[in-house]
C-alpha positions in Angstrom: 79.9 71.6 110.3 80.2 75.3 111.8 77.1 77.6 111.9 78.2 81.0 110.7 76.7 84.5 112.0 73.9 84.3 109.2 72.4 81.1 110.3 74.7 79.4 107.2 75.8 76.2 107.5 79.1 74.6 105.9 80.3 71.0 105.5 84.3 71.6 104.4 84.8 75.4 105.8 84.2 76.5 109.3 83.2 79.7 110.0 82.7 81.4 113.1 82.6 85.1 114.5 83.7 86.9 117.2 85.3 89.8 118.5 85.0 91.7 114.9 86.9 88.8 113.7 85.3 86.5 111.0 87.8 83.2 111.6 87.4 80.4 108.4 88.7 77.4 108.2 89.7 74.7 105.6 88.4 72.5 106.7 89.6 68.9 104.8 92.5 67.7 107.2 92.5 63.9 106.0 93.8 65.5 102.5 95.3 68.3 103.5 92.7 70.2 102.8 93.3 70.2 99.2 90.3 72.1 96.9 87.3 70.6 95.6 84.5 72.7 93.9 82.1 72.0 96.7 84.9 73.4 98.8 85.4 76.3 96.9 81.9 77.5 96.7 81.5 77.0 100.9 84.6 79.6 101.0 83.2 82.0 98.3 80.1 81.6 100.1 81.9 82.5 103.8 84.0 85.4 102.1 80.8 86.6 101.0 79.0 86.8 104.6 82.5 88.5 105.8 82.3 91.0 104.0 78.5 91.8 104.2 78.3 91.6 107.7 78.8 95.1 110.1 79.8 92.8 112.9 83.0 91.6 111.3 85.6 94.1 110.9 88.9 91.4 110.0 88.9 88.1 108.4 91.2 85.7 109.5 92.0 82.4 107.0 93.5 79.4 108.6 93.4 75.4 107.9 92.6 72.8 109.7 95.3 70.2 110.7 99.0 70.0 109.3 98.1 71.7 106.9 97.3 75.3 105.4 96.3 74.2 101.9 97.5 71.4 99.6 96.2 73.0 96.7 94.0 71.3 94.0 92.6 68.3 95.4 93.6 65.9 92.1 91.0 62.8 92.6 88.5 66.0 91.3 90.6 67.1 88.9 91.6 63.6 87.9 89.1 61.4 88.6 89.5 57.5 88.2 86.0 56.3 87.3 84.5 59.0 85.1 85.6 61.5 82.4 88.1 64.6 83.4 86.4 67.8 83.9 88.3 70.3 82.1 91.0 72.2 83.7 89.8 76.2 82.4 86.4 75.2 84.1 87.9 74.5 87.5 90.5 77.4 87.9 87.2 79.8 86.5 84.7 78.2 89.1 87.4 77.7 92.2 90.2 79.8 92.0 89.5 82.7 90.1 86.0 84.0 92.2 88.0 83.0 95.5 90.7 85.3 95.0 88.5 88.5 93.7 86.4 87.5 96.7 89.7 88.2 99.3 90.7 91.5 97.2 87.3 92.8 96.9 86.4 92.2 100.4 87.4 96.0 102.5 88.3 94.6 105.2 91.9 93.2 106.6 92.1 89.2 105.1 95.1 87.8 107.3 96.2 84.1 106.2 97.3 82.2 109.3 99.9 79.1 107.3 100.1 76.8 109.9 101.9 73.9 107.8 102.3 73.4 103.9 100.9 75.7 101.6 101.4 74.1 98.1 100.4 75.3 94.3 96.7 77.2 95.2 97.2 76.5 98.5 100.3 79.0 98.2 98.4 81.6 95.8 95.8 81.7 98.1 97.6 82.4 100.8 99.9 85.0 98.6 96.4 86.8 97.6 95.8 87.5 101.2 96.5 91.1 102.4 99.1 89.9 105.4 100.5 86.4 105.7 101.4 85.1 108.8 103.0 81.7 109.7 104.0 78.9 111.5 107.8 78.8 111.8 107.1 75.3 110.1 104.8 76.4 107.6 106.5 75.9 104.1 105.4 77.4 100.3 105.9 74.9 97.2 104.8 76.2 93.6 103.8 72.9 92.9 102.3 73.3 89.2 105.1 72.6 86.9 105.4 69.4 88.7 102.7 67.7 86.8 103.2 70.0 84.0 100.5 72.8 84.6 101.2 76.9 84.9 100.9 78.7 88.3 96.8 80.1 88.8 94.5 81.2 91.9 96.7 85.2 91.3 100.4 83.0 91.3 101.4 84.8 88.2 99.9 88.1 89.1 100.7 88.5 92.5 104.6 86.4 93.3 106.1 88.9 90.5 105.3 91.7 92.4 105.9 90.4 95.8 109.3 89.2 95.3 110.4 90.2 91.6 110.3 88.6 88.3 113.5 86.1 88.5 112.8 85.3 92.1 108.9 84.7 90.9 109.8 82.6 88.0 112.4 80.3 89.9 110.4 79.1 92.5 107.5 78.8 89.8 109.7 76.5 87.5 111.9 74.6 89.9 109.1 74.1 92.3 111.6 74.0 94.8 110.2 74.2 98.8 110.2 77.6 100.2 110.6 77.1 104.4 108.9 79.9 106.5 112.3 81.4 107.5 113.3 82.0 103.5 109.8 83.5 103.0 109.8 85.7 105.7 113.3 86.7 103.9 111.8 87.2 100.7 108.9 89.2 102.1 106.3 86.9 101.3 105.3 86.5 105.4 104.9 89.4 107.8 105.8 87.3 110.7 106.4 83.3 112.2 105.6 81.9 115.4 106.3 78.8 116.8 103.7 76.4 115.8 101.9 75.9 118.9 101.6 79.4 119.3 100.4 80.5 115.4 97.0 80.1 115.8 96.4 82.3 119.1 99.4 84.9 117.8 97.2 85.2 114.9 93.8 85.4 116.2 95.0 88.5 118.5 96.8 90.2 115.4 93.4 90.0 113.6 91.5 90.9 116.5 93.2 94.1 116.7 92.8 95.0 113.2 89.5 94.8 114.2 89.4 97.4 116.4 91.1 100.2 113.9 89.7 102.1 111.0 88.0 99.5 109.1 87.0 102.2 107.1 90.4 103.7 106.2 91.5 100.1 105.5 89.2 99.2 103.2 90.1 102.5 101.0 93.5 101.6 101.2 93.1 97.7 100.0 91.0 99.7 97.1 94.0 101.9 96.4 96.5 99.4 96.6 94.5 96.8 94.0 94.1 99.9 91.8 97.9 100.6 91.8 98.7 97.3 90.4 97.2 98.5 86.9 97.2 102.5 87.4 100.0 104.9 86.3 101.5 107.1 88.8 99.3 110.3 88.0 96.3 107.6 88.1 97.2 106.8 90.9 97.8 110.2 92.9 93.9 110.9 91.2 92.5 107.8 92.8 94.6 109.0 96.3 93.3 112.3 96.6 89.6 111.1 95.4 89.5 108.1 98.7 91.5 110.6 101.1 88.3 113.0 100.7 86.1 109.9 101.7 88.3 109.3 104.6 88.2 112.5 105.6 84.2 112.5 105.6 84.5 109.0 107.8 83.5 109.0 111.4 87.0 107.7 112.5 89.1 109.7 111.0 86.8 112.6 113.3 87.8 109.9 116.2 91.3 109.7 115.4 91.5 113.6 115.4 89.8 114.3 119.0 91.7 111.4 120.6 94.9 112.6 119.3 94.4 116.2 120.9 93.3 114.6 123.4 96.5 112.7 124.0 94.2 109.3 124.7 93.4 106.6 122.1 91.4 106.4 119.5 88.2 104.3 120.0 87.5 103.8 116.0 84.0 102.4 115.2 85.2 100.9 111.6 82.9 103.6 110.0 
């Protein structure tokens, strides 16, 4: 168990702050850290304190292990002793709050993929606002495997990241996507080598943490809105969170500093 920065304690995530940085966990190796309700509700539940808590300015997702996330862990879903719980119920209470929890959050979410990221496990990553990766890390859409439809965003965000045909190939032949071919595709920022993911992506978050939180939460608020909004909608919404970037105390910051000639030393406010 890992203590978190509001005295919260978690059994299958761990949670830790430091240096702005909120850094959770998966934390289910022996099964690849595949989902569980109880699981889901620990991550909801650390999301939450991210995004409520000054201190943390960048949220940094990561599994423990080989693995990033295996996806639905099936002796839940598919249990051998007792009745089934239905499907709807698990996406509604596991998947669906996670992923409105990482785009509602204004703040940077960066997934660190350090090894397989397969079905959810994929979509969650994919719902993230920058993926990085291990140059072993690979992507499966895993659903129609076992006959079910991509969730946890699949549908909603893969489209858009990499276009309809692309989106609907990997979702139907479930066919492994390496790092290299997803870094191709645009579905990864950058790799690393393996042993060096994990550090490589705890400095990338940390200096997110020390830029305009502010700023970066309006854009992440822009850029959800665009998904939905028409063009003039869109130009509104712009011109509407510019003025409240313009009253922030960074962007006052980033103005002195840059007549100045120094940098910027940006509070996240």
């Amino acid at each position: 168990m890992t203590q978190s920065g509001s005295n919260r304690r978690y059994e299958f995530v761990g949670y830790t702050v430091a240096d702005g940085v909120a850094e959770i966990t998966l934390d289910r190796p022996a099964v690849l850290n595949a989902f569980t309700r109880p699981m889901a509700k620990e991550l909801q539940g650390a999301l939450q304190d991210a995004a409520g808590d000054p201190a943390v300015r960048a949220v940094l997702l990561t599994g423990a292990g080989r693995a990033f996330c295996a996806g639905q862990d099936l002796a839940e879903a598919v249990p051998q002793d007792a009745p089934a719980p239905p499907i709807e119920d698990i996406v509604r209470a596991t998947y669906n709050p996670t992923v409105l929890a990482i785009r509602s959050i204004e703040k940077p979410v960066i997934a660190a993929v350090n090894g397989v990221a397969a079905g959810a496990g994929a979509n969650l990553a994919f719902a993230c606002d920058i993926v990085l990766a291990s140059e072993q890390a690979t992507f499966i859409q895993a659903f129609a495997k076992i006959g079910l439809i991509p969730d946890t965003g699949g549908t909603f965000f893969l489209p858009r990241l990499v276009g309809v045909h692309r989106a609907t190939a990997m979702m139907m032949l479930g066919e492994k996507v390496t790092a290299a071919e997803a870094h191709a595709m645009g579905l990864v920022w950058r790799m690393y080598p393996a042993s060096q993911l994990l550090e490589s992506a705890r400095e990338f978050t940390r200096h997110l943490a020390t830029q305009p939180t502010r700023a970066f939460g309006l854009t992440k608020r822009a850029l959800n809105a665009s998904l939905g909004n028409s063009l003039e909608q869109q130009l509104d919404l712009e011109a509407k969170l510019q003025a409240e970037a313009g009253a922030s105390h960074d962007f006052a910051e980033g103005v002195q500093a840059f007549l100045q000639k120094r940098p910027p030393a940006f509070q996240g406010r």
